[in-house]
N, C-alpha and C positions, 0 to 999 in steps of 0.2 A: 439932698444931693447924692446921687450916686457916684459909688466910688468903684477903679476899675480892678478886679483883680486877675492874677495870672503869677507865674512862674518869675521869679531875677535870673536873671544870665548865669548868674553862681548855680542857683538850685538845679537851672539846665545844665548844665558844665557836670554837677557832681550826679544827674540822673543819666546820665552820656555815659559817665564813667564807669556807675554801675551796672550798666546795659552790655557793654565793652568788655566787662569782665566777665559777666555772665555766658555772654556771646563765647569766650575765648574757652571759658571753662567746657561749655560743650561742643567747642569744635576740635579739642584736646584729648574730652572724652571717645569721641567718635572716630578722631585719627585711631587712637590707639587699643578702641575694639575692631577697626577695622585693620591696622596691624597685624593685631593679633587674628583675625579671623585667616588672612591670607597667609600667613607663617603656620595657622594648623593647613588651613586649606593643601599646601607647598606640602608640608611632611605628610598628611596623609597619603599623600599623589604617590610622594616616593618611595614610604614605604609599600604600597600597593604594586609601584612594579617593581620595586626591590624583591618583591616576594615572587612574583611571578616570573622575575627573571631567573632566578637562584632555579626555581623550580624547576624550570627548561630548558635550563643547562645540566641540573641534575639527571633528569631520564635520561638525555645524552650520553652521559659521560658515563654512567652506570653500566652504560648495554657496549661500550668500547670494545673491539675484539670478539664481539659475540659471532658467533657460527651458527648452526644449524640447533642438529638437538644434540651436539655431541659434547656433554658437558663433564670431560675426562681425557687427560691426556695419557691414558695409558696405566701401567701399575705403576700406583706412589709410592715415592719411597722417602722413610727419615730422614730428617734434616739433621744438623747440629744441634740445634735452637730446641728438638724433640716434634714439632709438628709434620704429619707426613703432607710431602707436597707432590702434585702429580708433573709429568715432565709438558713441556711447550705442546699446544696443540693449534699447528699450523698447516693448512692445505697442500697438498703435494701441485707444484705447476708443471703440467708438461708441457704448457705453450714455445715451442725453439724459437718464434722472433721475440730478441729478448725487451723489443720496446712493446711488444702485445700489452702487456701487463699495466704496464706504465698510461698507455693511451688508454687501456680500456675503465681506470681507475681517475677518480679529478682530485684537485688542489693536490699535485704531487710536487714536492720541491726538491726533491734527489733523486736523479738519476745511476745510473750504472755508472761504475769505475771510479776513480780517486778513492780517499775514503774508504768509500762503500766497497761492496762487493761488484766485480768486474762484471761482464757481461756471462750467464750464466752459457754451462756449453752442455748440459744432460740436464735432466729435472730436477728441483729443488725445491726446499722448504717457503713459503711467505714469510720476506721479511718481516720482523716486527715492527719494524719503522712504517711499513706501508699501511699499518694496522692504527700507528698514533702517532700524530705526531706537533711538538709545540714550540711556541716561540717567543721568549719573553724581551718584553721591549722596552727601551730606554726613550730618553728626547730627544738620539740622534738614531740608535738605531737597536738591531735586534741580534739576538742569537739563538742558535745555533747559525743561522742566515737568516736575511731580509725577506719575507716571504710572499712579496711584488713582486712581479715580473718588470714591472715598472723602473726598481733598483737590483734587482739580482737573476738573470738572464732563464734562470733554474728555477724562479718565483712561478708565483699563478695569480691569476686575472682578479684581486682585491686589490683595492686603490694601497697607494702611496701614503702613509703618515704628514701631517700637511694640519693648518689650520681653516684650508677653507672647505665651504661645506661639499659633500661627498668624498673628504677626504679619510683617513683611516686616522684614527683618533690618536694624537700624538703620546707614546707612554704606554700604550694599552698591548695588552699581550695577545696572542693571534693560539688558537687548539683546534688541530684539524683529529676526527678520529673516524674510524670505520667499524661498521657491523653487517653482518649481515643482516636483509630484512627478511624472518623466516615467514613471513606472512605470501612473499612473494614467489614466482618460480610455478613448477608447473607439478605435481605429486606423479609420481612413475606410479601405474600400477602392474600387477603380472598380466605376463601373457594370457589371454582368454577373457578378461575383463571385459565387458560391455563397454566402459567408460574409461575414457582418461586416458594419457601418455604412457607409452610403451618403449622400453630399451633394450635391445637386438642387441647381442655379443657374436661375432663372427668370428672365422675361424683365422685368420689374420689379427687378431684381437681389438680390432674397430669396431666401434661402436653405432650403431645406427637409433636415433631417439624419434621417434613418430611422434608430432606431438599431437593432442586431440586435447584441447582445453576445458579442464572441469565449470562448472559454473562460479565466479568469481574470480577464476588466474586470469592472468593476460592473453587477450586474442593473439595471434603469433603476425598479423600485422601492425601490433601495437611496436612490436619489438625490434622491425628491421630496420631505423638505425642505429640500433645499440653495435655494442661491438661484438668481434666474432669470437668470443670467447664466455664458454659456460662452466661453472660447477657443478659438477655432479657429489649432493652429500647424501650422510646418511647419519642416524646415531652414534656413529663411532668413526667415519674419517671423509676427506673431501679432496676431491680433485678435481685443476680447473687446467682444462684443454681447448684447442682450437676446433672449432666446425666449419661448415662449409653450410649454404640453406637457411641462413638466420633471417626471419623474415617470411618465413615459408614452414611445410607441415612437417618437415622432412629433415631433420639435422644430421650430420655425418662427422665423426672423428676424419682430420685428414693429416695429411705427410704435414703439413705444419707443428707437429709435436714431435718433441727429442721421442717418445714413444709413447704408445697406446697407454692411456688411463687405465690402472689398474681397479676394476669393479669385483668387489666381494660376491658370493655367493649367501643367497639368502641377507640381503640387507635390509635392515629397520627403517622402514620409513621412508625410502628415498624419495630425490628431490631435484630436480635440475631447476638452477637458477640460470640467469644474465648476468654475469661480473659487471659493466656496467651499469646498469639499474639497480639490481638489488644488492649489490655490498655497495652499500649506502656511507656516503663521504658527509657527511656533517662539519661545517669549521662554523667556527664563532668569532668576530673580531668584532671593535667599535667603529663606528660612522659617525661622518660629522653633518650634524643636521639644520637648520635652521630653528628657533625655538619660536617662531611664529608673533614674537610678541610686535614686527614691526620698526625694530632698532638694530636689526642687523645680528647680533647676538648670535650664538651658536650653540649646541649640547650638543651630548655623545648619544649615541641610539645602539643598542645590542643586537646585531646583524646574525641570524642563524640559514646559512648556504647550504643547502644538498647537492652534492651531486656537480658540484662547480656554477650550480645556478640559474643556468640553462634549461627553463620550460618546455622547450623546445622539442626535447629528448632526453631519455635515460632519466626518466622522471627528477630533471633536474626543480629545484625553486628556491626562491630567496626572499626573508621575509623581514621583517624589521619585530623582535618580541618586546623591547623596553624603550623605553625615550628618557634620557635622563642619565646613563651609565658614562661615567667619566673615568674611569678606572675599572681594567680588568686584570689580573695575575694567578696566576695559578704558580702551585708547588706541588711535586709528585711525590709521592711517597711511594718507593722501591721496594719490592721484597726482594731478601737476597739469598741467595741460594742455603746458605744452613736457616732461612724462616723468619731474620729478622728481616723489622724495618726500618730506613733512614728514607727522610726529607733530600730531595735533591732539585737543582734548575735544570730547566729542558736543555741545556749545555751540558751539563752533567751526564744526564742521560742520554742524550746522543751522543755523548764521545763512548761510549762504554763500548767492550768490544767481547769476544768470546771467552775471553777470561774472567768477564763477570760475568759470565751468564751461563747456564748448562747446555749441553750441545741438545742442537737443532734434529728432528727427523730424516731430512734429508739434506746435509749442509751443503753451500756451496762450493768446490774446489780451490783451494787458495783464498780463501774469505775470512777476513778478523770477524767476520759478522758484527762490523760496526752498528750501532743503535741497536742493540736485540736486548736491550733494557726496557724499551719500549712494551715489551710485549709482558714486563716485570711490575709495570705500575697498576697495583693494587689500590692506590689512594690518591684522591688527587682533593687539594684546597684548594677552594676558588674564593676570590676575594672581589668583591664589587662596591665599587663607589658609584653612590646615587645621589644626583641633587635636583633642586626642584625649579630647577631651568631658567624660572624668569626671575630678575634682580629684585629682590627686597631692601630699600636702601636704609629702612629703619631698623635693620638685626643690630643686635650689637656685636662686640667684637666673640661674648663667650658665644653666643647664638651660630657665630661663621664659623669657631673651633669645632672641628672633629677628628677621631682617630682615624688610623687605616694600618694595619698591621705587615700590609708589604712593605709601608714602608718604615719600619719598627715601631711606630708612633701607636703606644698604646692608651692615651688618657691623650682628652681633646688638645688639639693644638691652632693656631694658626693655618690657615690657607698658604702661606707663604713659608711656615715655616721652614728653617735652612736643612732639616732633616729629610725632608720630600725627597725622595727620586724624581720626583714631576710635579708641578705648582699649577692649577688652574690659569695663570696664568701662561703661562709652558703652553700651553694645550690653544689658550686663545679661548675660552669660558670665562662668565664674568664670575669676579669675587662673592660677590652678597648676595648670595642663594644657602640655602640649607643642604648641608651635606648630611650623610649617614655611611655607615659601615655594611655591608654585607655578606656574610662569609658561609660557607657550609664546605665539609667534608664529606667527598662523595666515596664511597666503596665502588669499585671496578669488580662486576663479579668474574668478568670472563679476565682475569688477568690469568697472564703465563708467567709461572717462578722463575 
C-alpha cells in the first residue's frame, strides 16, 4: 500500500514564515543601501556645486573696482596702524548730463540727490558706491533698500523675493559690483602708426579718436548702441567723457562735458573703452527654480547678471552657475583709514559718509560723499547654503542638521531651528534634503582705503 507524502499546513505555515522573513531582510537590506547611495549621490551633487559656485563668485569679487593698469592711487602715505596706504583711485567724469552716468551703467539703485550726492555741476570723482554695491536681506525685506524695482521705484529689473518659481529667493542677499573689462576697448597708438586708433588733441582742447580696430577689439559697428559715453585710461589715471559718432569711425569730445578731458602727455599704454560694455556690472542674487523632481517642489539656483542682462547690447548676459543655493550673505570687511580692519553690513557701509573715509580726487560740491566706504572694502565673506534639492524622507533628524554662520549657528542644528534668520521653510524648500555650509573669504585687490 502506498502511502501519500507531502508537507502539514503547520510545516507550510512555518516555511511561509521563514520565506517572509527572509524576504524582509533583503528588502531592508536594499532600502537602505539604496538610501544610502542617494544621500551620498545628494552631498556629492552639492558639494560639486558648492565649490563651483564659491569659485565664481570668487573671480568676481576679487577683480571689484578694478581699472585699467593703474594700480596706485598716487604717493602712499602712513597710516596710524603703520601700513602705508595709497589715496582713492577713482575716474575723473566730465560727462555735464548728470543722468549720462547712471544710464550708461546697469543694476544701478541710487540716484542723484537725498542721501547721496546732488546732481554734480563741474567734474568729479566716481562715486564708490557706483563701483559696489550690496544688499542683505531678511524674510520680509532688505537693506540698505529693496533692490526690485518691483518694490522700490530706484530698484532694477531682478525679480521680487516671492516663493514661486522665478522669484528672488526669500532671505538671500543681492552683490552688485563693477570693473572694468581691460581686455576690452580699443588700444590708442601714436601718430604715424600703420595700425590701430589714433587721439588728435586740438587746439580748443577736444579730443578727436579715429578709431581703426586692431585684430580682436570690437568692430565700431558692434558698439553703436552702447552709450555715448567713453574712458579714456592709461597707467596712471582715467577719464570718462561724452562723444558724439559712437557707432561710427570717428569719435569727437563735444559741449556735453562740464569741460574737455584732460589727456597727459606721453601716456602708458592708452586705451579708450565703452562705459557701457566694458565697465562690466556683474550682480549675483538667488532664483527660485523648479527642482524637476515632478511634485512641485522648488530650490534656489545662483543667478550671475552682466551688464543688467540684456544680450541684446552692451554685452549684456544672464546665466544660472549653481542649482541648489538657498542661502546667500555676505560681510565686508572695511579698511579704515589709520589701516585697520572691521567686519561691517552693507547698511553699515552705505550709510558711511566723508568722515569715514579720506577725501576724494575730485569731490563733489556740497557732498557727504555718502557710500564712499564702498570703495574701502578690502574683504568680503560670502557664505552659501547648498542643498541637494530633492526630498530624502529616510535622513534622520542629525542627517537635516547643519550649520550656517550668518546665522550664528555654528555646530549642526535643526532646519527650523528658532535661531535662523530664515527657515527652509521661510523660503517655501522642502525640509529632508541635505544641507551643507559654504564659505570663503575673498581679498578685493582693487580696494580704495
Amino acid at each position: 500500500m502506498n502511502r501519500c507524502r507531502g508537507l502539514s499546513l503547520i510545516e507550510l505555515m512555518i516555511a511561509m514564515a521563514l520565506g517572509l522573513l527572509v524576504s524582509l531582510g533583503i528588502v531592508a537590506v536594499f532600502t537602505s543601501t539604496s538610501n544610502s547611495r542617494q544621500g551620498q549621490e545628494q552631498l556629492a551633487r552639492l558639494q560639486e556645486e558648492g565649490r563651483f559656485a564659491i569659485t565664481q563668485i570668487r573671480n568676481d569679487l576679487a577683480m571689484a573696482g578694478a581699472q585699467y593698469c593703474n594700480g596706485t592711487g598716487g604717493t602712499a602715505h602712513a597710516s596710524v596702524a603703520g601700513p602705508y596706504l595709497d589715496g582713492p583711485r577713482l575716474p575723473t567724469v566730465y560727462a555735464s548730463d548728470p543722468n549720462a552716468l547712471m544710464g550708461a551703467l546697469s543694476d544701478v539703485s541710487t540716484g542723484w540727490g537725498g542721501a547721496y550726492p546732488s546732481e554734480p555741476r563741474g567734474p568729479y570723482s566716481l562715486p564708490s558706491f557706483l563701483m559696489m554695491r550690496g544688499y542683505d536681506c531678511t524674510v520680509s525685506s532688505c537693506t540698505p533698500v529693496e533692490p526690485s524695482n518691483k518694490r522700490n521705484p530706484a530698484g532694477f529689473s531682478i525679480p521680487a523675493m516671492g516663493k514661486g518659481v522665478d522669484s528672488r529667493v526669500i532671505g538671500a542677499s543681492v552683490l552688485t559690483v563693477r570693473y572694468l573689462n581691460a581686455a576690452g576697448g580699443w588700444a590708442i597708438v601714436p601718430q604715424g602708426s600703420a595700425a590701430g586708433s589714433k587721439l588728435t588733441s586740438h587746439a580748443d582742447g577736444s579730443l578727436t579718436i579715429q578709431l581703426n580696430p586692431l585684430p580682436g577689439e570690437p568692430k565700431t559697428s558692434d558698439v553703436k548702441k552702447d552709450s555715448s559715453l567713453v574712458m579714456l585710461a592709461d597707467c596712471s589715471s582715467a577719464q570718462i567723457f561724452a562723444v558724439t559718432g559712437m557707432g561710427g569711425t570717428t569719435l569727437t569730445s563735444t559741449g556735453a562735458n562740464f569741460a574737455q578731458p584732460h589727456v597727459f602727455q606721453n601716456m602708458a599704454a592708452p586705451k579708450l573703452f565703452s562705459v557701457s560694455r566694458d565697465m562690466r556690472t556683474v550682480t549675483y542674487y538667488l532664483r527660485v527654480k523648479d527642482n524637476g523632481d515632478g511634485m512641485g517642489h522648488t530650490t534656489g539656483a545662483l543667478m550671475r547678471r552682466v551688464n543688467g542682462g540684456d544680450a541684446s547690447q552692451s554685452g549684456g548676459s544672464g546665466e544660472e552657475i549653481a542649482r541648489g543655493v538657498e542661502r546667500l550673505d555676505f560681510k565686508y570687511g572695511v579698511q579704515q583709514s589709520d589701516g585697520t580692519l572691521r567686519y561691517y553690513s552693507a547698511e553699515q557701509v552705505d550709510n558711511s559718509t566723508r568722515a569715514d573715509c579720506p577725501s576724494v580726487p575730485v569731490a563733489i560740491p556740497g557732498s557727504s560723499d555718502r557710500g564712499c566706504l564702498w570703495g574701502a572694502v578690502s574683504l568680503i565673506e560670502v557664505d552659501l547654503l547648498m542643498s541637494g534639492q530633492n526630498p530624502l524622507y529616510s535622513l534622520t533628524p542629525d542627517e537635516l542638521a547643519y550649520s550656517y554662520a550668518a546665522d550664528g549657528i555654528f555646530t549642526p542644528a535643526a532646519p527650523t531651528a528658532d535661531d535662523r534668520k530664515v527657515t527652509p521653510l521661510q523660503q517655501g524648500f522642502p525640509l529632508p534634503v541635505l544641507r551643507r555650509e559654504f564659505t570663503a573669504v575673498v581679498a578685493v585687490r582693487n580696494a580704495n582705503p
